[in-house]
N, C-alpha and C positions, 0 to 999 in steps of 0.2 A: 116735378117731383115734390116741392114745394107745397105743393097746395094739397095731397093726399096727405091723410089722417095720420096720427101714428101708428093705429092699427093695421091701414090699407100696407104704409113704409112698413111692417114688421114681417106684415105675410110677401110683400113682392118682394122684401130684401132678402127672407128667406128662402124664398124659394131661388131666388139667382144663386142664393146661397148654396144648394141642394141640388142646380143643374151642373154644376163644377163637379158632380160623383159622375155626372156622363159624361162628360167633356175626359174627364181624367183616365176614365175607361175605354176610349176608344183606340188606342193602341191595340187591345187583342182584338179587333175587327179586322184590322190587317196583317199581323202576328207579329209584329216588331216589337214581344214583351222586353223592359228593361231588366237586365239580370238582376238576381236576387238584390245584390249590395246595391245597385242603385234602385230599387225600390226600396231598401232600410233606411237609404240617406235621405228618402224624399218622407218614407213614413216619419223619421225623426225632424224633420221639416217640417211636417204638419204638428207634431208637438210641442215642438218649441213656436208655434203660431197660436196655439190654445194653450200655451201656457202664459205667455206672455198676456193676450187677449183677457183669461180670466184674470190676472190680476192689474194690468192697468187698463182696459175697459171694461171691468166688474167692480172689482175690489175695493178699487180706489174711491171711483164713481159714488160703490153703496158705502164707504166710510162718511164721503161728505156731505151725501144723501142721508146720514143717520145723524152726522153732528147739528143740521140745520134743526132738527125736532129737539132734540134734547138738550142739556146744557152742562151735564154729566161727563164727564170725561169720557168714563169706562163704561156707559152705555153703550153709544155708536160700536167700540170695538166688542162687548159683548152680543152686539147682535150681529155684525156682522160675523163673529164665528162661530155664535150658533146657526146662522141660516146657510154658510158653508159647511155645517158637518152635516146639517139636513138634506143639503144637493145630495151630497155624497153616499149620504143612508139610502136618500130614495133609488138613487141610481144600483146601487148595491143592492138593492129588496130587487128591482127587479131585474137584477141578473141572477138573484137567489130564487126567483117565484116563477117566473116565466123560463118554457122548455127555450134553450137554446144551442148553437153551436160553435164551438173558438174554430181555430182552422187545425191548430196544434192537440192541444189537449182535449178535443171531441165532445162528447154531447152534455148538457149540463140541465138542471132544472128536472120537475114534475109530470113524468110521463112525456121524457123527452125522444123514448123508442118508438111511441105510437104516434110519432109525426115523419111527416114526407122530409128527407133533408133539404131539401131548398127550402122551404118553408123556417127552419130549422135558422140558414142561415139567415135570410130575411129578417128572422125575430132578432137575431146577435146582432146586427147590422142599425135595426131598428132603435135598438136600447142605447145605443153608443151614438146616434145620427140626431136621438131627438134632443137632449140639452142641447146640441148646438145651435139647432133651432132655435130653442127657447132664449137662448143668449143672444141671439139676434134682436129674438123678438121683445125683449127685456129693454134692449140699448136703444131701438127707438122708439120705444113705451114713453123711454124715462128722456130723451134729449131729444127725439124727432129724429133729423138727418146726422148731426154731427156723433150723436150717441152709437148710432145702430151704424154707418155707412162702414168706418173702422173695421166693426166687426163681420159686417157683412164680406167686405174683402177678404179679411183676418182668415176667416171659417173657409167662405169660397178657395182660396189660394190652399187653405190646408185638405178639400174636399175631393182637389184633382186626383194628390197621390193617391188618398185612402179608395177613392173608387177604383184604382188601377188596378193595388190589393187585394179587393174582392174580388176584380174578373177575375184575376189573375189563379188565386186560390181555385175559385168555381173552376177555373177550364182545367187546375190539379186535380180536380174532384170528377172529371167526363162530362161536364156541360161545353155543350155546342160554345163557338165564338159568340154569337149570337143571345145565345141566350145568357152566357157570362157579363154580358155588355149589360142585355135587358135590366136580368137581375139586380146589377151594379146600381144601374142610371133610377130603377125603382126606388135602391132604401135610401136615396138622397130627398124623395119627396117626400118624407114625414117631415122635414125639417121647417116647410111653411106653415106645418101643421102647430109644429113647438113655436113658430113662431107667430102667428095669428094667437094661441095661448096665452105667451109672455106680454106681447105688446097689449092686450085685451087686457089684463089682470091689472096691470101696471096704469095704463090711462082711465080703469074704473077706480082703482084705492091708490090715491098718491101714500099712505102711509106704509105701502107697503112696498114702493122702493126697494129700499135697501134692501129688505128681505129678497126681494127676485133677483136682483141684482148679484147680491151672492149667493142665491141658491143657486144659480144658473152656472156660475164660479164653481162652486163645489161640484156638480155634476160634473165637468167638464176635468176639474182638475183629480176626478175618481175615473174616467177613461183614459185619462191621459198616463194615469199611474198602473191601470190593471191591467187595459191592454195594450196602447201602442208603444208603449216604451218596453214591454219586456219584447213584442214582438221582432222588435227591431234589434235587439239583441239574441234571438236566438240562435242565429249562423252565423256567429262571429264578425258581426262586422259592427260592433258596437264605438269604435271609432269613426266610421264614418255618420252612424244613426247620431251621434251626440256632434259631429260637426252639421248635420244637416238639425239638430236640434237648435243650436248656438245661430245659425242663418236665419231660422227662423222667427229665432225671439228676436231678434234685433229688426228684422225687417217687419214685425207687425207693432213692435214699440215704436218705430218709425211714423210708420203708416198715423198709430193711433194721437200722435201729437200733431203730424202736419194736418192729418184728415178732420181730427179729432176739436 
């Protein structure tokens, strides 16, 4: 693993990253779905994994990444929050521009009726799967193995539940097991995409670090707020969704000092 580029480590760590959506789906192949509340404890599991993740192997990363160029105090922390409210905006444009689907509140975006709902979903899935990516692919842009591997687990381990999620939805919606699986295990493959991206950007302009570093932050910490955290509280089980967010943070702050 060593001896591949950081590019090559951004695309195959995201994608190990992005097969953890099929791995985590395969429970409805044999119909042993976990009941709702334990899928909110696992979905807030996953956010306290990408929460944690964006800010000690982002945040942190693009502050020290910005104080080495500058000598300014309030530079490094000015860019780092402006390149966290720009994750955020972009992610946000495109859940405002592109036709998509929530599982709760239904269809969203521009000529969202004159699409097939799978498709629908796919796009929703899509929008939320690829900063992850790109956060991958950012961490070993910018550090090679120790930068990216963190997060590569970090993401994979939060990648299970959320694929379970979407079978699970789809087969609420009359898709086959089969094809709830399919669908699942697909929107996990943009993520080598975001990160082939990240790691590419990052090892062509070292100056621009810190900015992907916390753009990729901010994306993350705008999914983390818009959709899985309310999702997890919507059937009252908002106590377990915030112990399984509390396991989460702590087990990828772990991870990102020992691995790290």
């Amino acid at each position: 693993m060593e001896t591949l580029s950081p590019v090559a480590l951004g695309f195959f760590g995201s994608l190990a990253a992005g097969l953890m959506t099929a791995l985590g789906a395969i429970p409805v192949l044999f119909g042993r779905v976990p009941l709702r509340a334990t899928r909110d404890l696992l979905l807030g599991f996953a956010a306290g994994v990408m929460l944690a993740a964006s800010f000690f192997s982002l945040i942190i990363p693009a502050l020290d990444a910005a104080e080495i160029r500058f000598e300014n105090d309030a530079a490094p922390a000015a860019i780092v929050c402006l390149a966290i409210l720009l994750g955020m905006g972009a992610v946000a444009l495109m859940n405002e521009k592109l036709p998509h689907e929530h599982f709760k509140s239904g269809r969203e975006g521009p000529e969202a009726a004159s699409l097939r709902r799978v498709w629908l979903f796919v796009i929703a899935i899509t929008i939320h799967n690829f900063p992850e990516g790109l956060a991958v692919g950012v961490g070993f842009g910018a550090d090679g193995l120790s930068g990216g591997l963190p997060l590569a687990i970090g993401i994979g381990l939060q990648n299970a539940p959320e694929g379970l999620a979407v079978a699970v939805a789809l087969l609420g919606e009359g898709y086959s097991r089969v094809r709830a699986w399919g669908i699942a295990a697909l929107t996990g493959l943009v993520e080598p995409v975001g990160g082939l991206i990240g790691a590419g950007i990052i090892t062509l302009s070292e100056p621009l670090l810190p900015w992907g570093l916390a753009f990729a932050a901010g994306a993350m910490l705008y999914v983390i707020s818009h959709e899985i955290i309310p999702e997890t509280h919507r059937s009252g089980h908002q106590n377990r969704a915030t112990l399984g967010l509390a396991v989460g943070l702590v087990i990828m702050l772990f991870l990102d000092v020992w691995l790290g």
